[in-house]
Each structure stands twice: as C-alpha cells, then as structure tokens.
TITI-649674 format. One record per residue (C-alpha): x, y, z. Coordinates in pm, whole numbers, plus 50000, padded with zeros to 5 digits. Layout:
// residues N
X	Y	Z
...
END
This chain:
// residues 415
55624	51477	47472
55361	51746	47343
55492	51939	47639
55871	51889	47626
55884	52059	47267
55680	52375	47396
55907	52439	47610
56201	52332	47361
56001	52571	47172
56013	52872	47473
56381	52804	47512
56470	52891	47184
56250	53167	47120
56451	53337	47470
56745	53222	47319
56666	53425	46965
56524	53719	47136
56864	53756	47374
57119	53717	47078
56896	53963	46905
56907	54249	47180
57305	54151	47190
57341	54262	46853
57108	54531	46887
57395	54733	47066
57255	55067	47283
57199	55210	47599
56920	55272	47819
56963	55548	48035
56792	55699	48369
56823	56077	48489
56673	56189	48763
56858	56554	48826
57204	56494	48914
57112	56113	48910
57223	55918	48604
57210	55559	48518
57317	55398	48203
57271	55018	48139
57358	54834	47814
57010	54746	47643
57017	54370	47705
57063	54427	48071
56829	54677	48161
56598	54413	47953
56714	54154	48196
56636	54333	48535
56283	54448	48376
56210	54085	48302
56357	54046	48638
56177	54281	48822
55856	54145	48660
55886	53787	48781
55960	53936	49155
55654	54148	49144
55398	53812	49011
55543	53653	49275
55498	53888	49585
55146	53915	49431
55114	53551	49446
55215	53501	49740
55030	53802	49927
54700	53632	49751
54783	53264	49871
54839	53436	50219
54509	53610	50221
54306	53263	50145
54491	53048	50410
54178	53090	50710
53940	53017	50367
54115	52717	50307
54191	52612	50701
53757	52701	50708
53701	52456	50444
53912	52191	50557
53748	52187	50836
53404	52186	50717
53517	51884	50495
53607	51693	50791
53297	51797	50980
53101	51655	50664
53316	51334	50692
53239	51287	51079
52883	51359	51003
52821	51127	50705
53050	50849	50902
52803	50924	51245
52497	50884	50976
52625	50550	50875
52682	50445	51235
52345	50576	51298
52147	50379	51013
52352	50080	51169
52191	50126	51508
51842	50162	51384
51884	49826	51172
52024	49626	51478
51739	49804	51713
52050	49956	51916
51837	50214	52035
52116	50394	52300
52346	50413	52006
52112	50540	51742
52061	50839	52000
52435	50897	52053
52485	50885	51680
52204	51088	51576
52283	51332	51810
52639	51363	51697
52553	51414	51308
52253	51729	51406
52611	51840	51616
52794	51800	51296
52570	51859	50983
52329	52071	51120
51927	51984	51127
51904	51830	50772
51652	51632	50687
51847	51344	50680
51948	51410	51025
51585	51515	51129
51436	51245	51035
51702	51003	51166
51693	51157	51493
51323	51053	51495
51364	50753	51424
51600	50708	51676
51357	50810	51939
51056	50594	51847
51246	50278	51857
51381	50413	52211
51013	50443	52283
51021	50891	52312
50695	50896	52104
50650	51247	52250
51036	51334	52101
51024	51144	51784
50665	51375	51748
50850	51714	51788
51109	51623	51538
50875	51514	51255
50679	51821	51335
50973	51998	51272
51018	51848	50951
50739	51864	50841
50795	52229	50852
51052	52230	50612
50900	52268	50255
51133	52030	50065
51095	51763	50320
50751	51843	50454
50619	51497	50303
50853	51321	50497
50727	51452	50830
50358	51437	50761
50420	51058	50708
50608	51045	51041
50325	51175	51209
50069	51022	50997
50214	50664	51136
50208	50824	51507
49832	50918	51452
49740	50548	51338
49960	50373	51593
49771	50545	51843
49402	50502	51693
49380	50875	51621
49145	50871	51317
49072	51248	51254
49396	51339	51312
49527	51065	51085
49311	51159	50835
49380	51493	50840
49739	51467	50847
49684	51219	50513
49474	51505	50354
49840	51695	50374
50005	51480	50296
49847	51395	49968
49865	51731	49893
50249	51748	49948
50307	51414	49769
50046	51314	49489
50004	50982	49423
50282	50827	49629
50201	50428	49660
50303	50439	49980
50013	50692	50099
49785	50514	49958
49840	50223	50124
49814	50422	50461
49512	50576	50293
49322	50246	50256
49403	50086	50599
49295	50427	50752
48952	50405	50553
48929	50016	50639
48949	50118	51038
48728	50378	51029
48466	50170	50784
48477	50449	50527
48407	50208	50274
48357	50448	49962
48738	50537	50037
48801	50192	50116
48640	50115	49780
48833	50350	49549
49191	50279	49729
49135	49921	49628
49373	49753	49431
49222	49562	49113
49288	49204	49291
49130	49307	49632
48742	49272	49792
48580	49543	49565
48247	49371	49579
48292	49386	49959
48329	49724	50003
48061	49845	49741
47834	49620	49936
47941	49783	50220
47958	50135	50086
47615	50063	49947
47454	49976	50300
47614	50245	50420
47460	50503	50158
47155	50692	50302
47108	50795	49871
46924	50508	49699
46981	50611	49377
47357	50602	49472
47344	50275	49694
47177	50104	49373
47501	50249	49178
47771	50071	49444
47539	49722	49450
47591	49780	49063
47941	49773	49119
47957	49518	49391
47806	49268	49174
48021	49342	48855
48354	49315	49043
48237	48943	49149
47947	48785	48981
47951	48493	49244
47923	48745	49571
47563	48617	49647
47497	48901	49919
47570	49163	49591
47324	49031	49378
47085	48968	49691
47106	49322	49790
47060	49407	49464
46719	49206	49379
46583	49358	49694
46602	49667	49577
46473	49600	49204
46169	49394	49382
46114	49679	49649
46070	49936	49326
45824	49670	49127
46090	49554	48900
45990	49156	48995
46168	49056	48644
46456	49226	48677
46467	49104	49013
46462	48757	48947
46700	48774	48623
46993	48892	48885
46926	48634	49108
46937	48393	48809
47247	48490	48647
47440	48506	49063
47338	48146	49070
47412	48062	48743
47775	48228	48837
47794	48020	49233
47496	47822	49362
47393	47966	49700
47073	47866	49894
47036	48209	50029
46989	48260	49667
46754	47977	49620
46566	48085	49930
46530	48438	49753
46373	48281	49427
46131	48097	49572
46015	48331	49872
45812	48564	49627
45597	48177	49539
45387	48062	49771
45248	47754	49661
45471	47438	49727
45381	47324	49381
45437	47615	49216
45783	47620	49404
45925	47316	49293
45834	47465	48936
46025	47763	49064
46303	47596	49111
46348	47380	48808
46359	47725	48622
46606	47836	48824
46800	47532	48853
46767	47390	48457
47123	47496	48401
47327	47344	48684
47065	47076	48810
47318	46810	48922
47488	47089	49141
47479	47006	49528
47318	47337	49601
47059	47258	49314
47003	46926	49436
46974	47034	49779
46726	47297	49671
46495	47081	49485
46469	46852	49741
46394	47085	50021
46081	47200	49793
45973	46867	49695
45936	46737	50057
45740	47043	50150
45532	46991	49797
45495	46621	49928
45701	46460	49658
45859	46267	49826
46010	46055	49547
46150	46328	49359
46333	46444	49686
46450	46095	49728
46565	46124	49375
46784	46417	49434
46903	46341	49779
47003	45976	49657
47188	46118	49361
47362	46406	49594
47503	46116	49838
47574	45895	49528
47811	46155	49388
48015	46185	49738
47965	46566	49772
47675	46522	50052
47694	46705	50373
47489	46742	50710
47175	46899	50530
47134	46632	50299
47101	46334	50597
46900	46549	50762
46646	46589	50480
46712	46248	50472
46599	46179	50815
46292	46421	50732
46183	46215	50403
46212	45865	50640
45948	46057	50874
45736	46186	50584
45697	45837	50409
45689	45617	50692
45557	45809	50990
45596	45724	51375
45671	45305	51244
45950	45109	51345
46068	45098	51014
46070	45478	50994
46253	45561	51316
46491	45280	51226
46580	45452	50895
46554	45775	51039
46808	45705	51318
47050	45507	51056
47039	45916	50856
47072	46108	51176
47378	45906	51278
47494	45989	50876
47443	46359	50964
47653	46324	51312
47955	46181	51117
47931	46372	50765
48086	46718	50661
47940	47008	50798
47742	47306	50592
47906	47598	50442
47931	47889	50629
48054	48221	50613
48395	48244	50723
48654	48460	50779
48995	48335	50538
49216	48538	50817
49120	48359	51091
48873	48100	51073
48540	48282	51242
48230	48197	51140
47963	48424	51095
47552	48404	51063
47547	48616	50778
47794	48811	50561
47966	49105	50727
48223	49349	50602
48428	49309	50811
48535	48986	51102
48429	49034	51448
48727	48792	51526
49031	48949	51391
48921	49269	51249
48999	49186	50874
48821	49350	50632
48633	49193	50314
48797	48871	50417
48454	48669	50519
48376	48408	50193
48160	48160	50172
48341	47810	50281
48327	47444	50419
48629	47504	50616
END
C-alpha cells in the first residue's frame, strides 16, 4: 500500500511538471555553424530525460557485464563449499561406522575441495589411524599442529600417538606444548595424569588428582619416592590428611617421627589411624617399641580403650595375652570375637594355639586343638591387600597392582 501511493505520488508530480512546461511555451534551440535545431521546450525536455535513462542503462549494463566471471567464480566456489561440507558429512559418517576405505575417499575429496583446513586436516587423520597409516595420520597432525589457530588440535593428535606407542618423553614433551597452547583444557589433564600414572611420576600424579581419587596413594608414593626428607615428611602429611584410615600413611609417617626421637608424636598418629580403621599392622607398630609381654598387653589396652570390642582390637589383645601367658583373658577375647560372628582364620588359629598353651601335648588338648584347626580350614579368610580392579593380592601395600597395572587401586579387603 505504502508503496502504491509513492508512486501515485511520482505519477502526479510528472504529470504537474509536464502540464507545467506545456504552458511554459518556448524554444530550445541548437547552432552549430550552419547547423540549427529548434525543439519546443517540453520536447527537448523529453529527449534529455530520454537520453538520460539510455545512458543509466548502457552504464548498467556495461557494469553487470564486467562482474559476470565474478559472479560465475563465486558460484562456483559456493558449490565447491557445498561438495566439500556434503564430503565432510559423508566423511564423519565413515569414521562413526569404522568405514575406514570410505573415510579415505571422503577425506580426500573435501582437502580436493576445501583446501587443507583444519577441519579437513584433522579428519584426514583420523581417517588414516582407523585405516591403521599411523605413519600418515602422524604427518597430518604434524602438519596441524603447525598451524597456530589449530596447533592444539595436532599436539593432542600426536600426544595420543606418543602414549599408544609407550613413548613417555616424547609424550610428555608433546603435553608440555600442548599445555602451553591450551591452558587448562580438562581433557589434557586427563592425558596428563594417565601419562604421570605410567611413568610413576607420582608428585604429577598427585596434583592431577581429582578430589574423589587415591590422593593418599600417591603422596605415599610421591613421599617414598622423595630423596628430600623434609619434603617426603610434607607428602606423608598429606597422604594421611586425604584419608585418615590409609594405615601405610600414618605408618610411614610414625616411622619417621620415631626415627627423629619424636616417640610421642609417633605413637599419637598411630593412635588416632586406628582410632579412624583398626589395622594390625598398626597394632604391630604400637607395641614393637615394648618389649615386655606384660607391658604389651598394657600397651594395647591404651591403644585399644576406644574400640575394644572391634575384631582387630580383639584380635590384638589376644595375640599379646597368649604371649604374656594370660591365657584367660585371650580366651576372653577370642570367645567374644567368635560369639559376635565376625571371626576369621586368625582367630581359630589362636584358638588352636591357646588349646596347646593350656593343655599341652594331652589328649584333651590335641582333641580341642584339632576341633579349632578344622574351624580355621572352613572359616573366612584374613584381610589382605587387594587390588579393587582386579582381585590381586599383595604382601604389602603397593602403589600400584602388579596384576593389572592400576594405580592407587590396592585397599585393604576380605574379598
């Protein structure tokens, strides 16, 4: 509507202006020598109106000529883009149905098309590690990684190359880069903290971390690994914060303290890790700076006067009061531990130890002793360390699993 009145609008203002030259009367006239022309005002207004609409449009139309190969070029290019986006599509289709033949072919087409983009690039590399071309797929994240705005994206290429094929140094220099091209990314830090996990850089291990992971395993680890001692102190420091009931923390720990005279401070760790998670290598450590049996099963009421009806506690005081020659308060204990149903294999076999100690070589005693021992065959076995990934059991604690490989994975377990 807004339009049809402008031009209402133009019509009569041509109109007005015409019948206004109409009555305007006159002559224009032309002389050129001998050469005369003489044209009524409104018609010599006419052809110059004329004239002017025939020049705009051989201007217009020389112009439009001059930008046909610009617009046949960028045709063209748009249906290059089209075949290259549609041959990037066909290639991401490939790689996620493990068509490697195809992926090639596609990936190929789109460099042919597009150019080496990084999109393309690092397609194209992709396309030749799942066909197996580890040498290829190399070269081309080599080559993007030489690009500034996608370098990130071929140091991680490579960086997966390096770890694939067990190549610490180079993996962790190429993470080094990597880092420094990409600060922070979540993704290379993950990388970051499996690469210090295989090469048992625990410190790095340590600080890559998460909050919910094996800290106290790696500071113990880190700390073992420390030739500073005021620094390994530090990480056992740390090891035993992140997990109060990690017995080898506050083991390694009191070892130190006792090693530098600090028996009180020594003990008071060992107290408070028990307090946290009953261990016996923790019992074993209370009691190995007393000597006298006696004096031990004194020991170990102070150690034990918190948790006393605990199986470990239990377990403990018994093993003390047999060697002490009280043989009734080991019964006690041992009696009480298989009353409550949470007896394993060690307490039978202390059981089978206090029949020997009361009754000696009688019938009576190698009848009871034999009626324990067949107790022990059938009942639960120990704790051990074990590994939660696959099962192994270990002497000792370890950092890492000499079965599977895992790392801070070995706990303290029945089964």
């Amino acid at each position: 509507m807004r339009r049809a009145l402008l031009l209402l609008a133009a019509l009569i203002g041509v109109a007005a202006i015409t019948l206004w030259l109409l009555r305007l009367g006159g002559t224009v006239e032309i002389r050129a020598g001998d050469f005369w022309i003489g044209l009524p005002v409104p018609v010599a207004a006419a052809l110059l109106a004329l004239g002017f609409i025939l020049l705009h449009g051989a201007l217009r139309l020389w112009a439009w000529s001059r930008g046909v190969p610009g617009r046949m070029g960028l045709r063209r290019a748009a249906r290059r883009r089209a075949d290259g986006d549609l041959a990037i599509t066909r290639a991401l289709i490939a790689l996620g149905a493990g068509t490697a033949p195809r992926a090639l072919e596609e990936t190929r087409r789109a460099r042919t098309l597009l150019g080496d983009t990084p999109q393309t690039l690092l397609l194209a590399a992709e396309a030749e590690k799942l066909a197996g071309k580890e040498d290829a797929a190399g070269a081309i994240f080599k080559k993007l990684s030489e690009d500034s705005g996608a370098r990130f994206l071929g140091l991680r290429g490579l960086l997966r190359q390096a770890m694939q094929r067990e190549d610490w140094p180079e993996a962790q220099r190429l993470a080094r880069e990597a880092e420094a091209a990409q600060p922070g990314a979540a993704w290379l830090r993950e990388e970051r903290r499996l690469l210090a996990e295989r090469t048992r850089d625990w410190r790095e291990a340590l600080a890559l971390c998460p909050p919910d992971g094996p800290r106290a395993a790696f500071a113990l680890a880190a700390a073992a690994a420390e030739p500073d001692a005021s620094k390994a102190a530090e990480l056992e420091k740390q090891a035993v914060a992140a997990d109060a009931k990690f017995a080898p923390a506050a083991l390694a720990q009191a070892a130190r303290l006792m090693a530098a005279g600090s028996q009180r401070r020594a003990r008071s760790v060992l107290e408070a890790a028990w307090n946290a998670a009953p261990h016996p290598d923790l019992g074993a450590a209370w009691i190995e700076a007393v000597p006298a049996p006696l004096a031990r099963v004194k020991a170990v009421e102070d150690l034990t006067h918190r948790n006393p009806t605990h199986p470990e506690a239990r377990l403990l005081m018994a093993r003390v009061a047999l060697a002490a020659g009280l043989t009734g308060r080991a019964r006690s204990e041992l009696d009480g531990l298989v009353h409550s149903g949470a007896a394993d294999r060690r307490a039978f076999l202390l059981l089978a130890e206090l029949e020997r100690a009361e009754h000696g070589d009688s019938a009576e005693g190698r009848a009871a002793e034999a009626a324990w021992l067949r107790e022990a065959a059938n009942a639960a076995g120990a704790p051990r360390w074990r590994c939660d990934a696959c099962g192994a059991e270990h002497g000792a604690w370890k950092p890492d699993c000499a079965g599977c490989g895992g790392m801070g994975r070995i706990g303290w377990s029945r089964s």
